[in-house]
N, C-alpha and C positions, 0 to 999 in steps of 0.2 A: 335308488336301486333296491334299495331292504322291502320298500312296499312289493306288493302281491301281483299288482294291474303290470308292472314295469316290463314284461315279454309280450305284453298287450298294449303298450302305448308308443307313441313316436321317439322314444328318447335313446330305443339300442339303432333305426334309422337312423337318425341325427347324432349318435356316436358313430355308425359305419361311413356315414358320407361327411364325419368331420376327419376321419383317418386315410377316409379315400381321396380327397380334395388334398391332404395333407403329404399324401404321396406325390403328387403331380404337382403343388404348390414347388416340393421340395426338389423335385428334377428339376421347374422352372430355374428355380432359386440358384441349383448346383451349376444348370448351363449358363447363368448371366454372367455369373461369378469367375465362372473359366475364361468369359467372352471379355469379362472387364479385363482382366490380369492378362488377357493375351493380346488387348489392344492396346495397353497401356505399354507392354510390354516391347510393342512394336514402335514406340512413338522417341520423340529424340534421344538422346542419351545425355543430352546437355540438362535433361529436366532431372536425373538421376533418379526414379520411383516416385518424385512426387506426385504427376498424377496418378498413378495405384494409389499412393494412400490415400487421395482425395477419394477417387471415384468407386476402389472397396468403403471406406467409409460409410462413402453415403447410399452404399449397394442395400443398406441394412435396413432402411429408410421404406423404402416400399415392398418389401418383403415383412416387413412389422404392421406394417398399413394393411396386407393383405389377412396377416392370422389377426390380428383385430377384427377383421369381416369374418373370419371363419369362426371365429370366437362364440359369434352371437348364436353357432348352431346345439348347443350346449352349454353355455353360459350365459345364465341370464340377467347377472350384473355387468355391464357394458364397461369395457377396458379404454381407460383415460390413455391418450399417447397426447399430449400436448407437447408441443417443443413449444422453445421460445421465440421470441417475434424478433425478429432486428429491428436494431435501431435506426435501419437510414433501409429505404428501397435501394434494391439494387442485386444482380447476382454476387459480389465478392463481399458485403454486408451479411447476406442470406450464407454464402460460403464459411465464413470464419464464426458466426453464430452458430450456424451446426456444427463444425468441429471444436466447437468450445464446450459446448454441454454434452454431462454422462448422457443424456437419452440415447443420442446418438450411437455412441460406442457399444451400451448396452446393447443396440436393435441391430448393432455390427456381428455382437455378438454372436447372440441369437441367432442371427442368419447364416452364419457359417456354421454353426452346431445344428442349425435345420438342415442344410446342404451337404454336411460330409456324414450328421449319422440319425437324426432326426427320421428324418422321410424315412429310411428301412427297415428303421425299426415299425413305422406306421404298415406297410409292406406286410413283414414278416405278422403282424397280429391283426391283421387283414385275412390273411393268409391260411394262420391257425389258428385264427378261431373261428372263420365264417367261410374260405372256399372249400377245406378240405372236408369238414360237415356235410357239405352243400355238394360236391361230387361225390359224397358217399350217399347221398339222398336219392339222387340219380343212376345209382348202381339198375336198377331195373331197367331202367328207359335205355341204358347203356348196352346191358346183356340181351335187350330186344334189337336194338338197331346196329351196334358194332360186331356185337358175338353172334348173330342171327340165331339167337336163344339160347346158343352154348355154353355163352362162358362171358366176362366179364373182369375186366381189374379194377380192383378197389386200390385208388391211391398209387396205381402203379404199381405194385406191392405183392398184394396179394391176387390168388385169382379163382374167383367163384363161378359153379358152374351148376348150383340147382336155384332154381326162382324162390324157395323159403329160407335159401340163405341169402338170396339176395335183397326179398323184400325185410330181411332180419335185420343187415347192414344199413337198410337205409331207413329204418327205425331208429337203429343205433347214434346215425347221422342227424334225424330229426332230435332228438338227445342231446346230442353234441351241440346242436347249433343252438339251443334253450342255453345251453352252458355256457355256449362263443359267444352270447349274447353280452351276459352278464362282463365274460374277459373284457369285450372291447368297450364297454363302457369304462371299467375298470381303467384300461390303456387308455382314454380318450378323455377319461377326468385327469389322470396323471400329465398326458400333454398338456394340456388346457392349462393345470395348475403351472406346470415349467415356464412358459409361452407366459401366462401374466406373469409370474416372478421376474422373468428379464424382459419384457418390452413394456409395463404398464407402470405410468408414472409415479411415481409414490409421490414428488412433490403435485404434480397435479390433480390426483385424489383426494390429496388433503388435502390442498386448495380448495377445491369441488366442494368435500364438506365442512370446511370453515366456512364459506361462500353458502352454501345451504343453510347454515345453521346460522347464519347473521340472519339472512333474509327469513327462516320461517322465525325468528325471535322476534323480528317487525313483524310480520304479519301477527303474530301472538298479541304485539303490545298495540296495534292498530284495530284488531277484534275486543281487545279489552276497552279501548275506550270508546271504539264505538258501543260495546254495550253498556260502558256506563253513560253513555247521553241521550241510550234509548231509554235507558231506565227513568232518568234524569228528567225526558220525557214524558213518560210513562203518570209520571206523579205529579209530573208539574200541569198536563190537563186532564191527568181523570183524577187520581186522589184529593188535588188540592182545589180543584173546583168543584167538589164533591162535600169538600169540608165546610167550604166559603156558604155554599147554598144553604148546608146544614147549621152552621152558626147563624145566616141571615134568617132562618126560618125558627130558631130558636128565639132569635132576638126579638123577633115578631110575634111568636107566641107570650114572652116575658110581657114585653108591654101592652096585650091584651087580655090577661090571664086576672084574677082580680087578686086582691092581695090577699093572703097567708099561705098556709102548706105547698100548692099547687108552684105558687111564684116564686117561692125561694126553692122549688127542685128545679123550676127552670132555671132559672139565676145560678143556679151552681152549674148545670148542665151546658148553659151557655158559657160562662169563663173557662172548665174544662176544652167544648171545643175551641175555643180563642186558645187557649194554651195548646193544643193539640194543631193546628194551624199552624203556630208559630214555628214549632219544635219540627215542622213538616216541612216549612220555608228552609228553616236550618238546615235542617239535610239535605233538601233540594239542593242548597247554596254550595254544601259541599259536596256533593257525589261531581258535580260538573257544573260550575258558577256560568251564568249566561252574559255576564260583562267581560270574562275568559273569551268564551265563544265568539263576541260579537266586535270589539273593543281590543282585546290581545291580553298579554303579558302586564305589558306598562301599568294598565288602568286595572287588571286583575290585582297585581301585587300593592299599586297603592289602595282599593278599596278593603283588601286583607288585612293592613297594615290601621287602614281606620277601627277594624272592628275589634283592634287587640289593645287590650285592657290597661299594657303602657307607652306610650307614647315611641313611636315608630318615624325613624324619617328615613324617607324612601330619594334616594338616589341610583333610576335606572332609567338608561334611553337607548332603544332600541332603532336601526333606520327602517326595519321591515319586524317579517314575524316569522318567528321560526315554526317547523312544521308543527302539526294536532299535537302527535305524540310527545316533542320535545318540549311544547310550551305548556301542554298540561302536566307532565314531570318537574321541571319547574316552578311551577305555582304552586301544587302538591309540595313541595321541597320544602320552599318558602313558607306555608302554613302550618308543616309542621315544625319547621323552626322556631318559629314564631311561638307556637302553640308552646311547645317545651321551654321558650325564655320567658313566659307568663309562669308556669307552672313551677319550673323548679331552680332558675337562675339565681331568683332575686334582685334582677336587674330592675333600672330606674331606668333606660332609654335603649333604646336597639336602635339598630340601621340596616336598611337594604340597602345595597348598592348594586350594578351589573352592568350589562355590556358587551357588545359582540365586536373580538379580536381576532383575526388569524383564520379566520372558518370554526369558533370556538364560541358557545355562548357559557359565558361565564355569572354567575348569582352568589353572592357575599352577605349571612347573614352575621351580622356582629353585634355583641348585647356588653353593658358595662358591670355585669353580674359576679356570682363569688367563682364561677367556673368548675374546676373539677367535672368535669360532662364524663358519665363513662357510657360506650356505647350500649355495654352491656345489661343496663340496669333498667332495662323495661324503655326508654325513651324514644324508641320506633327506630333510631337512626341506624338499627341493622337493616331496616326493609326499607329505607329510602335509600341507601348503597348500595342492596340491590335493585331497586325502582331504578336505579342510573345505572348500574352496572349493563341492565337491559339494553340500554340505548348507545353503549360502549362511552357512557360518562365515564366520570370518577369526582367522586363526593373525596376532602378532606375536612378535618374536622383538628382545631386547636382548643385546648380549655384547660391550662394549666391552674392549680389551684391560688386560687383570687382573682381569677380573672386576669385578662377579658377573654370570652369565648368569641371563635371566628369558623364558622360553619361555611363553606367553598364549594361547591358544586360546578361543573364545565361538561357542557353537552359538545361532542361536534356537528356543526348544524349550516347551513346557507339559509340567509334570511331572503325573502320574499316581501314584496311589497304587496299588500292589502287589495289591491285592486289583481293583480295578478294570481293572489291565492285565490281568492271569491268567484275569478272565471276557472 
């Protein structure tokens, strides 16, 4: 409404025809409501009111279902009404589940404060701010066709009888309805806001974005690693076949080149790229390992476990493979575990262990080192708490001083069998 276009766009329409819809929604509502209570009313006496409160109850139910529809004509965040599901089919299932949950009661609410003052007040600012503008607009057309040019009432009210007061008034009136416009926006936000306050679920909004916010944090961590194995890609046939050629064709030149100055700049140029290969392989290895990808977890973690500098014994058996994401956070986990009981333990033997419990995959790295680990002192283990936090893990970590350190990570996960992932 503060922008400039707003007496020039659909939005003071679609507040008039959400307050006019709103009037006749509300008589609907007023006459069901009379019609429940008066057939209920008529119905045995042996039942004493119980079906009224059933049947007002659940009067509330599609009278919320309809300003839900009306909603969308001015609001363009869409109003959650979830009720809850019963637990068994059936209508007396469906009965005692509705009247057990606030929604209900709240949309009972609601529906009787739309039916006894709701709707008149939509009426009355209907009324004044847009018919009586709009009959005063018309004072000409009025004092030509009623007064046969004489005379004219404004509003019933008053009564004009020269045409430069009348075409004065219905200036005035065009004026007016620039202003009513503005009113019933005003009145038409303020419903809108009442109307979602009591009919629109707070548990099921927040549901809605927990449920958003899980799903877009997978697709966050399912985009992240497919671009690390495009990368992973990427280098592994254009860089690194790039290098290969380049050291072969170095190698080539060394042993044609004839001996002095020339042979020994190749000779040094060829071991650089040999070292620049290697150090390319390495990275390759780890942005996204191809025995990971092809092979799983199992064969991922024991070749990890070879490449680390003290002796590793790996105890894990898997019956299937858990999804991309899962199994590459794990492996990830485990190398850098590993990587930190090389560097700062001073451990003489570590162990992987693992296994899937419960819908649970669980990885145990344990090293026989002097411990004391703190998370906070540079050794990564704050960004692999969160690397599992992502996937609704939880990493613990033991390392009391002298040892032994016991590093615990638990994905929740269903494993897949290898023929079934690959189709």
């Amino acid at each position: 409404m503060s922008r400039p276009a707003f007496l020039l766009s659909a939005w003071p329409w679609r507040s008039a025809a959400y307050l006019l819809t709103g009037a006749v929604t509300g008589v609907a509502a007023l006459v069901g409501i009379v019609m429940v209570a008066a057939v209920c009313g008529a119905l045995s006496i042996v039942l004493v009111g119980l079906p009224l409160l059933v049947l007002v109850a659940l009067s509330g139910i599609p009278v919320a279902g309809v300003e839900r529809c009306r909603l969308r004509l001015i609001d363009r965040n869409p109003v959650s009404g979830r009720h809850l599901v019963p637990a068994a089919p059936g209508l007396w299932p469906w009965l005692t589940t509705r009247l057990r949950e606030r929604a209900t009661w709240r949309e009972l609410g609601y529906a009787l404060l739309f039916a006894g003052l709701l709707w008149p007040v939509d009426v009355l600012a209907i009324t004044v701010a847009l018919l009586m503008p709009l009959s005063m607009v018309f004072t000409p057309l009025l004092m030509a066709t009623v007064g046969d040019g004489h005379e004219a009432k404004v509003l019933k009210q008053w009564t004009v009888t020269t045409w430069p007061t009348a075409f004065g008034v219905a200036v005035l009136g065009l004026l007016l309805m620039g202003l009513g416009a503005y009113v019933v926006g005003v009145a038409a936000g303020a419903r809108a806001e009442l109307a979602r306050l009591l009919i629109a679920s707070r548990e099921g909004e927040l549901g809605a974005k927990v449920v958003e916010l899980a799903r877009s944090r997978v697709r966050l961590v399912e985009a992240f690693e497919a671009e690390r194995r495009r990368i992973e890609r990427d280098l592994h046939d254009g860089a690194q076949q790039r290098l290969v050629a380049l050291t072969m064709a170095l190698g080539l030149a060394r042993l044609d080149a004839p001996p002095g100055q020339l042979a020994d700049q190749l000779a040094k140029a060829h071991e650089e790229a040999g070292k620049t290969l290697a150090e390319l392989r390495e990275l390759i290895h780890g942005i996204h390992p191809k025995v990971l990808t092809d092979y799983g977890l199992e064969a991922a973690v024991s070749d990890a476990a070879d490449r680390c500098v003290i002796p590793v014994d790996v105890d894990l058996e898997l019956p299937g493979r858990p999804t991309q994401a899962v199994e590459s956070a794990g492996y990830f986990v485990v190398c850098e575990a590993l990587a930190n009981v090389a560097k700062h333990s001073g451990a003489d033997r570590a162990q992987v262990s693992g296994g899937h419990r419960d819908g649970r995959l669980f990885l145990e790295v344990r090293d026989d080192g002097r411990g004391g680990a703190d998370p906070t002192a540079g050794s990564g283990l704050t960004g692999l708490a969160d690397r599992v936090s992502v996937l609704d893990g939880r990493l613990a970590l033991t390392s009391p001083p002298g040892g032994p350190t016991l590093l615990r990570v638990e994905f929740p996960c269903e494993l897949t069998r290898a023929a079934d992932r690959s189709a």
